[in-house]
Each structure stands twice: as structure tokens, then as C-alpha cells.
N, C-alpha and C positions, 0 to 999 in steps of 0.2 A: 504493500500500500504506500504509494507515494507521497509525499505531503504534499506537494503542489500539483499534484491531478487534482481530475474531477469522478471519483468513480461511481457515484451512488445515483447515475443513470437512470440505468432498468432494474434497480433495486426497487422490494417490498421495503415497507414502511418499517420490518424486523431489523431488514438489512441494513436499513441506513440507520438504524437508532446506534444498531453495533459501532460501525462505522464510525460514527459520530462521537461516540464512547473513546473509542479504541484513537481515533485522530487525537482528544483531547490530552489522552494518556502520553501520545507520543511526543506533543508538543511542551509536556510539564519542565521536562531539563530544560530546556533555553529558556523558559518561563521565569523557574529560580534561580539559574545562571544573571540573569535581569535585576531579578528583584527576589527579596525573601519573603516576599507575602505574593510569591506568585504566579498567574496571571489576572490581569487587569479585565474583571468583564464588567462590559459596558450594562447599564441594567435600566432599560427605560421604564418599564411597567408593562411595557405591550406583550403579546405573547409569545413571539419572537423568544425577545429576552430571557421571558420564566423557562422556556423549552430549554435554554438554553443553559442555566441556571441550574436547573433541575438535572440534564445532562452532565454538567460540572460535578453535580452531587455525589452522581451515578458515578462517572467515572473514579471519584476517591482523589482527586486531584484540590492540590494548593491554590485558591483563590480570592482574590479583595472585588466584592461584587462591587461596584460605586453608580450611584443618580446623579449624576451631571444636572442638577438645577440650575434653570435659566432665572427664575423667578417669574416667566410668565407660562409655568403650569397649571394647567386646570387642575382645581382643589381635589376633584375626585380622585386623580391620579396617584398625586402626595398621600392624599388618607389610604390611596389602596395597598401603597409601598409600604408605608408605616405600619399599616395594621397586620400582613401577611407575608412582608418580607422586608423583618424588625434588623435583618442583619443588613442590609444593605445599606452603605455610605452616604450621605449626602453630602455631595459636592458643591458647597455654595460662592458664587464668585464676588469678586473685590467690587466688583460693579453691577448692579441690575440692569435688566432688559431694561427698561425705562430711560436709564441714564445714560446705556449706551444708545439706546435711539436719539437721543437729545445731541448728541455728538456724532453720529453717525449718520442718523436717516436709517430708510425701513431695509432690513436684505432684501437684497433683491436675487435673484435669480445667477448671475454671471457676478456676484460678491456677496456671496454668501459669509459674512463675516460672522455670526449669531453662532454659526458649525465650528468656524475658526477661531474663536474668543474662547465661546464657553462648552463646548464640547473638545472639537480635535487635539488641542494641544494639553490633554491632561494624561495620556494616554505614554507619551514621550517617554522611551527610557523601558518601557513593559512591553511584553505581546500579553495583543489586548484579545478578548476572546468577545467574541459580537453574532447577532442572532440576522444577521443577514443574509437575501435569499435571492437567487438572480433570477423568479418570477420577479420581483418587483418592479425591476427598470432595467432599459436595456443598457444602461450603463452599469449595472451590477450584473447581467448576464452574462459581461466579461470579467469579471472574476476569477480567482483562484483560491482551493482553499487556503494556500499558507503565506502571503507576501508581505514585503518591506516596500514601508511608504519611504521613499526616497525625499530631498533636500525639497524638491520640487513640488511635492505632496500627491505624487503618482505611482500607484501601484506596479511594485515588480516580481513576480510572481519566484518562489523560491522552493528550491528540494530542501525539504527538511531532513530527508533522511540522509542527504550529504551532509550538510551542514551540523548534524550529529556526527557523522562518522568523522570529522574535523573538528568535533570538541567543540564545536562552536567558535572554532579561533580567532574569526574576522569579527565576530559581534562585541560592538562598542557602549557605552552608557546610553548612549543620545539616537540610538538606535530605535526604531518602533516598527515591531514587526505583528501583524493579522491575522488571526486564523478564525476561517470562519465553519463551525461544527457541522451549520444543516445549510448550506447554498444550496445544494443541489434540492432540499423538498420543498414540496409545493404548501401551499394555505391550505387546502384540506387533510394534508398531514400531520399540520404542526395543531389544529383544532382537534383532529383524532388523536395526537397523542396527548392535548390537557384533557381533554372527555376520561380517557382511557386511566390516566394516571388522579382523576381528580382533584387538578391543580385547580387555585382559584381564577374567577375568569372577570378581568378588569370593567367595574361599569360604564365604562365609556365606551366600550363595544356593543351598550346599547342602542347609543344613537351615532359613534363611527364608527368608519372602517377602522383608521388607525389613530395610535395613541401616541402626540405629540404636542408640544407648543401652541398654545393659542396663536390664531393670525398667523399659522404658518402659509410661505409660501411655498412651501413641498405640499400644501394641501389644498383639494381642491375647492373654489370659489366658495360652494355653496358651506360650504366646513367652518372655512374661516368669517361670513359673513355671522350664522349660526351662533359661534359666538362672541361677535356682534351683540346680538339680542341680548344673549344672555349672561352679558356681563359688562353693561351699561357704566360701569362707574371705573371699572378696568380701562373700557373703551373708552373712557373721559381723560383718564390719566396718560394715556399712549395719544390721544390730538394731543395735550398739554405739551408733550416730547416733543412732538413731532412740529410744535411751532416755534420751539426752545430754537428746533435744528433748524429752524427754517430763517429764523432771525439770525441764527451764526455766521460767524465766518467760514465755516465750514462747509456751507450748504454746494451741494453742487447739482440740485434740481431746482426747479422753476415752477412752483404752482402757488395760486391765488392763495388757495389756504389750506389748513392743516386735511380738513375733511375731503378737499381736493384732492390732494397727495393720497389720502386712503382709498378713496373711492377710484383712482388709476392703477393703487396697483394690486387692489382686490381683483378687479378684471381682469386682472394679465390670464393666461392662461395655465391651469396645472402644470406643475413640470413632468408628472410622467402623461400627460399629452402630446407636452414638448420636446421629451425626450423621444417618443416613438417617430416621430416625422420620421 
């Protein structure tokens, strides 16, 4: 089993849990070679992550699960981490969403900095263990499961079972290297195995698809206007930022007014719309 294939193809859902297992086990030595508490799994709340988490368990393997808090999480989300997964880090930053919109302006699409601030770079120095799957976008579809994010922040797919068999001699502190346990399954496998296992299942999968950031723009229109509604005094405090930015010297769009600016770039289009063109 190679580390940087793809072999869980034409595999049953038995086959790739193994698989998935058996990867994680293999990737532990460079993990703690890294770092002594590990590997670094990323743990959003979604179900993704608990699969993924829950796999880690399975495996027997050393790991610091952490929540990368933006501060513009829906509350459900925070209560559901807290309440059913008490071990999980929360990772809060020097600055909130708010204040870096105030300084920044909204992400957008092609500057995606919100990934870059308060998610990408906490990861630096670990291989980070993550619940990503290359149904989602077809920028994940090229994937592999074990690689090193390079200077440039682009994935280079790597043998790990060389890279063992070399002791790991080339890997440096400032290194970050990816493995990702289920790329290869699909969404009704990863919901068969929480059914199966009777993991908890996030309530925000009542009303989304997926579990992320308010006002995301990874999310689609109608998601992020949603809540809009329903969270009226939030959405008060994000115009306030967004006129802060607009009055800076930092601005580098052009609209009338703050509600302006939101209401352009709610429209834009999904990025996995944008991505399939």
C-alpha cells in the first residue's frame, strides 16, 4: 500500500474503513518525528471530520484533534463540539473575523485570506490529518492521499513508504505535510459509517448541506443569505466592519455602501459551481 496512491477505488465500504485505518497507522512515525503530541487533525464539526476522528481512535494512533475558531461560527456548531467532542482544542485567534474584515474586506474567492489567517497556517511544522474527499470539488479530485504543501502553498504528492524507508531524513520543523484517510469515499459512505457506528450527527445538517463559517463564500448563495435572517445583529456587526474597511486606507473596492458590498458579493457564484466550469 503506497502512501501516495489512490487505492480505495473499487473498494467496499469494509475495505476502505481498513485502508483508512491501516494509512493512518502508517503515517504515525513522521507524525511524532514532527511533533510529540502527534498528528495535527483538523476537527471542524462536520462529518467529515468525526469519521475521521473516530478512525484516528480506531487506529490506536497519537493525536491533538484542534477547532480552528474563526469566531464567526454558528453557535450550534460550538455547542455541538463542546458537548460530544469535550477533547477537542479550540483554537482561538489574536484577531476576530470582524476585525479582520475591518482591515481587510470580505474573502473573496481568488484571496481567500479567512483559510490563510485562521485556519492554514496553524497546521505548520505537523502532518495534519483532515476529513477531505475528492467528490467535493474538482480541485480536490486531484489529490493524493499523503503530500507536502510546498513554500508556494501547493500540493506535492509524496511516497511515504520511501520517505520511511529514509528515516525521514529530509523532513525539516517548518515542514507540513497531509494525509488525507477517506479521499477516495463518497457522502453516502461517510453517513453509513456515522449510522453504523452511532456517532453523533451535527444539527446543522438539518437545515445544510455542510458545516462551516457563516457568510461563507465556499457556500452556496442561498446558505449564506439564510443566515442573513437569522442572525440579524451578527449581520449588523459584519456592515459595521465592512464600513470601518470601506472608510480605510486600505480599501481596495468601490461601493456606495457597506450593504452594497454584501449584497455583490452574496451573488457571486458558489465556488464549486465555479470550480466545475
Amino acid at each position: 500500500m503506497k502512501g501516495g496512491g489512490n487505492k480505495q477505488g473499487k473498494m467496499t465500504l469494509k475495505d476502505k474503513i481498513e485502508y483508512s485505518i491501516a494509512l493512518i497507522r502508517k503515517g504515525e512515525a513522521l507524525a511524532l518525528k514532527m511533533s510529540d503530541k502527534g498528528y495535527y487533525l483538523g476537527f471542524s464539526g462536520g462529518k467529515d471530520s468525526q469519521v475521521v476522528f473516530d478512525l484516528a481512535k480506531r487506529a490506536g494512533v497519537k493525536f491533538e484533534a484542534v477547532y480552528n475558531a474563526t469566531t464567526n461560527d454558528p453557535a450550534d456548531n460550538v455547542r455541538f463540539i463542546r458537548t460530544y467532542y469535550p477533547d477537542v482544542r479550540f483554537d482561538v485567534p489574536e484577531k476576530s473575523f470582524l476585525t479582520l474584515v475591518s482591515e481587510k474586506g470580505l474573502p473573496m474567492f481568488f484571496d481567500r485570506w479567512c483559510f490563510d489567517v485562521l485556519k492554514e497556517s496553524k497546521s505548520i511544522g505537523r502532518v495534519g490529518l483532515f476529513g477531505v474527499r475528492k467528490d467535493e470539488s474538482v480541485k480536490r479530485s486531484a489529490y493524493t492521499v499523503f503530500e507536502k504543501i510546498d513554500k508556494k502553498k501547493e500540493n506535492r504528492t509524496k511516497d511515504l513508504d520511501k520517505m520511511k524507508e529514509l528515516n525521514f531524513e529530509c523532513v525539516s520543523g517548518n515542514d507540513k505535510f497531509m494525509l488525507y484517510p477517506i479521499l477516495a469515499w463518497e457522502e453516502k459512505e461517510v453517513w453509513k459509517y456515522i449510522h453504523a457506528n452511532k456517532l453523533p450527527i451535527n444539527p446543522i445538517y438539518k437545515d445544510f448541506k455542510r458545516v462551516g463559517c457563516m457568510f461563507c463564500p465556499y457556500s452556496p448563495e442561498w446558505q449564506r443569505k439564510r443566515y442573513v435572517r437569522r442572525n440579524p445583529k451578527l449581520f449588523q456587526c459584519l456592515l459595521n466592519a465592512l464600513e470601518k474597511y470601506l472608510l480605510s486606507k486600505n480599501c481596495k473596492v468601490n461601493f456606495s455602501s457597506p450593504e452594497d458590498y454584501f449584497n455583490r458579493w452574496v451573488e457571486k457564484e458558489d465556488v464549486e459551481t465555479y470550480e466545475k466550469k
